[in-house]
MIBA-330901 format. One record per residue (C-alpha): x, y, z; residue number from 0. Coordinates in nm, 3 decimals, m for minus. Layout:
BEGIN
{X X; Y Y; Z Z; i NUM}
...
This chain:
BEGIN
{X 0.000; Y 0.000; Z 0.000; i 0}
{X 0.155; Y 0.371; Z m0.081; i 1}
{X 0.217; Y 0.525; Z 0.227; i 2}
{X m0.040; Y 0.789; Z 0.391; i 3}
{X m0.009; Y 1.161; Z 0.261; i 4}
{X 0.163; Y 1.357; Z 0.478; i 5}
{X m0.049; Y 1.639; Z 0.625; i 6}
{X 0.220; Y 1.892; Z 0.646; i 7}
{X 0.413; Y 1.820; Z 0.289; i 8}
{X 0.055; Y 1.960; Z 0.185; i 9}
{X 0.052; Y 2.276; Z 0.382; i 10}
{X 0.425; Y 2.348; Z 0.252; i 11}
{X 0.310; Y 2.266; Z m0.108; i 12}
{X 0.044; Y 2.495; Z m0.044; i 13}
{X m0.250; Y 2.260; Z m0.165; i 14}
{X m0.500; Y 2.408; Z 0.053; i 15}
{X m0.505; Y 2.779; Z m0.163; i 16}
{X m0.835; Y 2.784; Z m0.340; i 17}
{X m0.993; Y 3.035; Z m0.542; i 18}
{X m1.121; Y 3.354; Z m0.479; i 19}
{X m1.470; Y 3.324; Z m0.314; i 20}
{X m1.652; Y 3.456; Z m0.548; i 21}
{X m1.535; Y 3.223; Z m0.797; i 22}
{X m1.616; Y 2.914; Z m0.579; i 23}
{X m1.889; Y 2.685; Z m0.721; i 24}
{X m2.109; Y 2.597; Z m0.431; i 25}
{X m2.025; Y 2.203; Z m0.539; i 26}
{X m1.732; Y 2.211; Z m0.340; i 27}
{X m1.859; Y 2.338; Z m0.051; i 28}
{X m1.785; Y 1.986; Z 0.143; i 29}
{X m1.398; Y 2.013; Z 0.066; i 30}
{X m1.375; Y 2.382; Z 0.193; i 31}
{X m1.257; Y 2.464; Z 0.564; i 32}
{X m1.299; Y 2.823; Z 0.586; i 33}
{X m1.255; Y 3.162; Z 0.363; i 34}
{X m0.936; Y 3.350; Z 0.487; i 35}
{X m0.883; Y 3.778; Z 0.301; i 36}
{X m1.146; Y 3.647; Z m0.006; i 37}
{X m0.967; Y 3.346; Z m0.041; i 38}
{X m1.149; Y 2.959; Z 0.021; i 39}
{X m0.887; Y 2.733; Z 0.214; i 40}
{X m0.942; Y 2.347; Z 0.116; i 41}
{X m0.956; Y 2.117; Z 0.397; i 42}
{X m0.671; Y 1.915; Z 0.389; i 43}
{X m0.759; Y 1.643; Z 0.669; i 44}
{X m0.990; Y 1.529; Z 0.361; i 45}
{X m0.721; Y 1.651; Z 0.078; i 46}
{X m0.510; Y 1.361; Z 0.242; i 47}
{X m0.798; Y 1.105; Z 0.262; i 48}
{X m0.900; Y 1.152; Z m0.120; i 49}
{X m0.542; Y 1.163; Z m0.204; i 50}
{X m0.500; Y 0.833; Z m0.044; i 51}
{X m0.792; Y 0.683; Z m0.192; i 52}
{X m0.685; Y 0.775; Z m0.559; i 53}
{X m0.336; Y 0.642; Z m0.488; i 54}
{X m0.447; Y 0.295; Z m0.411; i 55}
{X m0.720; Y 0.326; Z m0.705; i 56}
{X m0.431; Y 0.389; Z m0.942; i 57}
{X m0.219; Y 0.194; Z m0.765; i 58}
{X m0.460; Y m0.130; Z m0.870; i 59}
{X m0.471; Y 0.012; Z m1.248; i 60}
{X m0.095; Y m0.021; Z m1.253; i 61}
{X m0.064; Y m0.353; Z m1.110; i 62}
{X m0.342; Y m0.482; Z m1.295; i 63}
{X m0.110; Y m0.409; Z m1.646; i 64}
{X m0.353; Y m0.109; Z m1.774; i 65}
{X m0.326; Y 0.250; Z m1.872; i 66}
{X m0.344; Y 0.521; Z m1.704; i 67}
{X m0.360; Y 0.862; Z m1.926; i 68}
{X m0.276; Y 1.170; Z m1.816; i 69}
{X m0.397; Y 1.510; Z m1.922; i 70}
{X m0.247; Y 1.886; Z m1.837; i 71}
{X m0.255; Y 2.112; Z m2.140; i 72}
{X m0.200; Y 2.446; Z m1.890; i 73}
{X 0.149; Y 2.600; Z m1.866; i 74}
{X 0.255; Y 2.556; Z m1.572; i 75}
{X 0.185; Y 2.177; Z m1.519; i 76}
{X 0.231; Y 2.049; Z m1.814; i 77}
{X 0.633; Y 1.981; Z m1.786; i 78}
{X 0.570; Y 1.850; Z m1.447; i 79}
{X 0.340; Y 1.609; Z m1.620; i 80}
{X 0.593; Y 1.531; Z m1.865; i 81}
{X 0.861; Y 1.425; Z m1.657; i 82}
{X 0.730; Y 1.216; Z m1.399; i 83}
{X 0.494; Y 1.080; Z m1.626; i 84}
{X 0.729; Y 0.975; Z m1.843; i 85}
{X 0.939; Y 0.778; Z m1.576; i 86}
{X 0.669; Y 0.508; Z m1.509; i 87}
{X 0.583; Y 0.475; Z m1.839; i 88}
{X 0.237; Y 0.583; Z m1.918; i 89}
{X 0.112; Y 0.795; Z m2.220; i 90}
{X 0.051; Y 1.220; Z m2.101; i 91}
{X m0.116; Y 1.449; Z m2.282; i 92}
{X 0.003; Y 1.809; Z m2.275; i 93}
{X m0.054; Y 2.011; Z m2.578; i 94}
{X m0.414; Y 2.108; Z m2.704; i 95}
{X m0.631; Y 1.791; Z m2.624; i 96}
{X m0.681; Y 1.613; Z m2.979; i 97}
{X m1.071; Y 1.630; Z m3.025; i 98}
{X m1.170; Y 1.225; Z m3.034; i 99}
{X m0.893; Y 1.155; Z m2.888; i 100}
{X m1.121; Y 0.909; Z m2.697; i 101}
{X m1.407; Y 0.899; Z m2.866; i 102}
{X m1.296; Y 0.818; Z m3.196; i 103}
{X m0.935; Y 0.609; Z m3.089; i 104}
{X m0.936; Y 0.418; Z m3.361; i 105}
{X m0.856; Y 0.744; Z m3.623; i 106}
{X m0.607; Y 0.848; Z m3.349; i 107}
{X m0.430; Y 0.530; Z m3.376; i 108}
{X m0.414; Y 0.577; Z m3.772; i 109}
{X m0.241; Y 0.921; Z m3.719; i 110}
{X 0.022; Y 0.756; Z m3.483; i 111}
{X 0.094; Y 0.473; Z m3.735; i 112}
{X 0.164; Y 0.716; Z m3.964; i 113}
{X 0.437; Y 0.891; Z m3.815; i 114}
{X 0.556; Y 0.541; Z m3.803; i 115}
{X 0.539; Y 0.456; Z m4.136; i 116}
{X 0.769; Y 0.797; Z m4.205; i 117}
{X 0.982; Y 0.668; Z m3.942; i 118}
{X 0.993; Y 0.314; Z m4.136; i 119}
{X 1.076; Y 0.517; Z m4.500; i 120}
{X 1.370; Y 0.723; Z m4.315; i 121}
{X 1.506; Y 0.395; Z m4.210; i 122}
{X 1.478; Y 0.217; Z m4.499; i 123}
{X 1.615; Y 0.493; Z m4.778; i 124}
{X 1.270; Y 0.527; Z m4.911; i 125}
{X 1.260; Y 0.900; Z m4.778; i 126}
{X 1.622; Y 0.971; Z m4.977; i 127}
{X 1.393; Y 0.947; Z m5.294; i 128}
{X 1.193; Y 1.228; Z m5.274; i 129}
{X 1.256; Y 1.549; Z m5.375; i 130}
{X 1.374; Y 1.822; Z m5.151; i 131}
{X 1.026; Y 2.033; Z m5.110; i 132}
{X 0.851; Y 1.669; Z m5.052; i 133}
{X 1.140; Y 1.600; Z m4.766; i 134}
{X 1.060; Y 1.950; Z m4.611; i 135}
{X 0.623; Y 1.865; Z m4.585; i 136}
{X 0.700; Y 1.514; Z m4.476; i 137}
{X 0.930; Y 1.652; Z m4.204; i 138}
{X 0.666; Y 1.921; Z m4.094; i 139}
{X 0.391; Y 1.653; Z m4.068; i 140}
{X 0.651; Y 1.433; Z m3.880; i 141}
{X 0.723; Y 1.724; Z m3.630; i 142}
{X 0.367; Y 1.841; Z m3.604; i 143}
{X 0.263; Y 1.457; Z m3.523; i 144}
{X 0.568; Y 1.425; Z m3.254; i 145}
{X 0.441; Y 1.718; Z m3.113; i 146}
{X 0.033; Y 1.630; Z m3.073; i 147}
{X 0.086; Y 1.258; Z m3.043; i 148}
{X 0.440; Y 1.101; Z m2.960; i 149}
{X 0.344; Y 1.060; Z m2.579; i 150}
{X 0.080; Y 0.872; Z m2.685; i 151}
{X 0.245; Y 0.630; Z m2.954; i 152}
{X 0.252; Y 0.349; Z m2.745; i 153}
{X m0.112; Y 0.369; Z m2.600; i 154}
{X m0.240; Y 0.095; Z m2.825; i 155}
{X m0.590; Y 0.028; Z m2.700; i 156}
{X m0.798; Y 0.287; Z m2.430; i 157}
{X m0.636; Y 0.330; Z m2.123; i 158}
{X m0.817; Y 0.197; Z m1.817; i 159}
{X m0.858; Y 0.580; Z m1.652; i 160}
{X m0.789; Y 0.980; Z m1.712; i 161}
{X m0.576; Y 1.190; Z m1.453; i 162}
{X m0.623; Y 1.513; Z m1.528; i 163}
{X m0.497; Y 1.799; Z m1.364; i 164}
{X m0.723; Y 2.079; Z m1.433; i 165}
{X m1.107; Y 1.996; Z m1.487; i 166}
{X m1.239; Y 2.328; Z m1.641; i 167}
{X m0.966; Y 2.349; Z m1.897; i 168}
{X m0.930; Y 1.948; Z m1.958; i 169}
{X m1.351; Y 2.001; Z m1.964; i 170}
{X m1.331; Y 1.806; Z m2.364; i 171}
{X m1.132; Y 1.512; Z m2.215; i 172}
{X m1.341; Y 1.481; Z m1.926; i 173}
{X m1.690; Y 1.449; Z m2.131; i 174}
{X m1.531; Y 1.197; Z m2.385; i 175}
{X m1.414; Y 0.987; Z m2.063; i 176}
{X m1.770; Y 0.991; Z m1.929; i 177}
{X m1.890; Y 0.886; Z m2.232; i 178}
{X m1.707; Y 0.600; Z m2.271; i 179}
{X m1.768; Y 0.498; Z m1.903; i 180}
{X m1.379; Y 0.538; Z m1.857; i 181}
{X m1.314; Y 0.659; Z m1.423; i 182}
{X m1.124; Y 1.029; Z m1.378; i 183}
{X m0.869; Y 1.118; Z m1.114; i 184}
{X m0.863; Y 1.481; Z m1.113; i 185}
{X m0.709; Y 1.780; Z m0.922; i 186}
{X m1.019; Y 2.001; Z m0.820; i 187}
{X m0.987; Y 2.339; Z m0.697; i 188}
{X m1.292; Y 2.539; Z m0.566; i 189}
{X m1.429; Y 2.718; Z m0.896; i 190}
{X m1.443; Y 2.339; Z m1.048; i 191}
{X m1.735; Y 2.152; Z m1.076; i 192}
{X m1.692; Y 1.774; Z m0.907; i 193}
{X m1.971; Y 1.601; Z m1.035; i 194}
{X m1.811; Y 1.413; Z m1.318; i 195}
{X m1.554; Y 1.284; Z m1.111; i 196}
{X m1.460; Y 0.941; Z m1.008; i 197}
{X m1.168; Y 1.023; Z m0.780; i 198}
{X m1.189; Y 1.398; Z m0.656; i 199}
{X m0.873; Y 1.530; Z m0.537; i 200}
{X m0.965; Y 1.870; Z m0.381; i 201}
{X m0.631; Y 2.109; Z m0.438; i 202}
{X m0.470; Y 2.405; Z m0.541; i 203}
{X m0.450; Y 2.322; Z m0.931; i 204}
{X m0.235; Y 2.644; Z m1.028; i 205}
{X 0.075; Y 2.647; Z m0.793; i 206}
{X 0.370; Y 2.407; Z m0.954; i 207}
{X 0.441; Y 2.288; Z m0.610; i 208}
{X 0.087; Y 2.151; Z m0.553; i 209}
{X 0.110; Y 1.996; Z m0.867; i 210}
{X 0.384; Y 1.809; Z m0.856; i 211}
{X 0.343; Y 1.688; Z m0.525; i 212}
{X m0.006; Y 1.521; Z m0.593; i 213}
{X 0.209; Y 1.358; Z m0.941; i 214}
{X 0.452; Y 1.242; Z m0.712; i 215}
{X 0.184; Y 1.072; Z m0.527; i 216}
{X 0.004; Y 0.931; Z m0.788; i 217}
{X 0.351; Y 0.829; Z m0.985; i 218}
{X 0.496; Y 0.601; Z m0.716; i 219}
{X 0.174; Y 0.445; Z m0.663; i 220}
{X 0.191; Y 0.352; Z m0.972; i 221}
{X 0.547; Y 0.267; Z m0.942; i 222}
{X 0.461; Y 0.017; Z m0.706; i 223}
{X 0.192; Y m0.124; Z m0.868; i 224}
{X 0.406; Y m0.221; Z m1.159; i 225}
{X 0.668; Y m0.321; Z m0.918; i 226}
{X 0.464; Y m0.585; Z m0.759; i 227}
{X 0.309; Y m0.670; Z m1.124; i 228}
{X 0.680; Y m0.797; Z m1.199; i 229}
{X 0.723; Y m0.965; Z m0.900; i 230}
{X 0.415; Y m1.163; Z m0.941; i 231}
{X 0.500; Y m1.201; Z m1.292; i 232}
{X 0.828; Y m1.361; Z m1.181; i 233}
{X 0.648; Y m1.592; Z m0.918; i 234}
{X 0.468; Y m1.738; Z m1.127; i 235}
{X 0.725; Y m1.802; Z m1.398; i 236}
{X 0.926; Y m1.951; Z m1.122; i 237}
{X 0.606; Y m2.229; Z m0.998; i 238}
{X 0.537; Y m2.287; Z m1.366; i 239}
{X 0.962; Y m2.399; Z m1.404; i 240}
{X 0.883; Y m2.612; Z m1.107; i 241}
{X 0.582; Y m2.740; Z m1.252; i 242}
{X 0.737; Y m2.842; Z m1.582; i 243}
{X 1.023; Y m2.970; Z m1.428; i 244}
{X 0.831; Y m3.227; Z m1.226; i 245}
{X 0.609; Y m3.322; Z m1.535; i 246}
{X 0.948; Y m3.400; Z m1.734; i 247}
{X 1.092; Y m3.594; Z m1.466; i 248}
{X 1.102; Y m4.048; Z m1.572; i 249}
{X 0.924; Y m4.204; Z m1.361; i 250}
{X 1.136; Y m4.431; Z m1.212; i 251}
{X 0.948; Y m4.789; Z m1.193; i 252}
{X 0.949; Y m4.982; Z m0.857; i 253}
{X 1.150; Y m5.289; Z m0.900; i 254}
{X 0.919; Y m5.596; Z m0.841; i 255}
{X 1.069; Y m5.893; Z m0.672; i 256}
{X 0.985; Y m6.222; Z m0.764; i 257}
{X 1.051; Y m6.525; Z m0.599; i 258}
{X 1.179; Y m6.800; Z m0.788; i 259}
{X 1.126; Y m7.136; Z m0.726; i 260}
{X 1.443; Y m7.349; Z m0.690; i 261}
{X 1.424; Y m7.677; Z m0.935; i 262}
{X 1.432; Y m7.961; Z m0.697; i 263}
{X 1.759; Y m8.148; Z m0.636; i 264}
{X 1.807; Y m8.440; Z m0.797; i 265}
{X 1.828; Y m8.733; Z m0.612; i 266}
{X 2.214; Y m8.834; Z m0.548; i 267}
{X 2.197; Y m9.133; Z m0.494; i 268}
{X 1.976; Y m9.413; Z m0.744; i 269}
{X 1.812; Y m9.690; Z m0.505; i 270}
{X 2.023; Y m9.971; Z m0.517; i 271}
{X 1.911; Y m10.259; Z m0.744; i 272}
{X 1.717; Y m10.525; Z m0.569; i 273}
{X 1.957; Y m10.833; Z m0.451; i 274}
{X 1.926; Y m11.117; Z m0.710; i 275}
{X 1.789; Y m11.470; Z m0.531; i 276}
């Protein structure tokens, strides 16, 4: 189990800054502690109890060998994103969200095998035949792809749940998630609207600090969950060796002793001839 949130690496990170107040949609009233010079403080007793929550949640995802995707298009998170995301492995999203990107996968997919297939014709010498203006579109495309979809290029099928970071700007990803019955962890500050999500993780969604401590959270959860996935993996690789070693073992058969009857002696000795009168 990921350890519990610490209560104060949230107050230094400065999670519990909210919006102004008059910005504050009245869904997040439950999360809120108290207004302090126009400003709504999150609680962060329940802060560390939702954070929890999502970490095992994500935690299971990991372990389980699925997805998660995560989604921060806004400046200041999205190179946080980028690098921790990137160190356990799982497909970000942080320029403009692709419209369909969900929804319609399967034309997403054909866009990412295609900056494979200029990848293929670079490797190949195929590319060396074009002309120079050709080189200079297919290069563009190729860069423009790289840009929009090479964090994705190894999501192959839907991925099991969404983080995203900010809910009113990431609002497109959010509704194509619903749609498709796919669970949301999100960072929600006070102006955000809760309702469509799975995991709520009431925070300060602006400040880098609050950011990437709640992606530090989520990342070594999932860390951990793919560190146990291996583990098992390796356990059970190691009982099925056993297994197969046991099955190819000869059985040695049980020698059967027999008793053999001795052939009776002869006689030694003939019986003498009978005495003649």
């Amino acid at each position: 189990m990921p350890t519990k949130t610490d209560f104060n690496q949230l107050l230094e990170a400065g999670v519990h800054f909210g919006h102004l107040k008059r910005k504050w949609n009245p869904k997040m009233a439950p999360y809120i502690f108290m207004e302090k010079n126009g400003i709504h403080i999150i609680d962060l007793h329940k802060t560390a109890v939702k954070v929890d929550e999502a970490a095992a949640a994500i935690k299971q995802i990991a372990k389980s060998g699925r997805r998660v995707l995560f989604v921060a298009t806004k400046k200041q998170a999205k190179d946080i994103v980028a690098e921790k995301v990137q160190a356990v492995n799982m497909p970000y999203v942080t320029e403009r969200w692709p419209g369909g990107m969900l929804t319609n996968f399967p034309t997403i997919r054909k866009a990412v095998k295609k900056m494979a297939t200029i990848d293929k014709m670079t490797n190949d010498g195929t590319y060396d035949n074009f002309s120079k203006r050709e080189k200079l579109q297919i290069e563009r495309q190729r860069a423009k792809l790289e840009k929009n979809l090479g964090s994705i290029a190894d999501l192959t099928r839907l991925p099991a749940a969404l983080f995203v970071v900010d809910v009113q700007k990431e609002a497109n990803a959010v509704k194509e998630a619903k749609r498709l019955s796919i669970p949301v962890f999100a960072m929600v500050d006070t102006c955000c609207d809760p309702t469509d999500i799975d995991y709520v993780i009431p925070a300060n969604d602006d400040a880098s600090k609050s950011i990437s401590l709640i992606l530090d959270i989520m990342c070594a959860a999932i860390a951990e969950g793919l560190e146990e996935r291996k583990l098992e993996k390796e356990k059970e690789s190691e009982e099925a060796a056993v297994e197969a070693k046991k099955e190819a073992k000869p059985r040695i058969k049980k020698s059967v002793k027999v008793e053999v009857e001795e052939p009776a002696a002869e006689a030694t000795a003939t019986e003498a001839p009978a005495e003649e009168a």
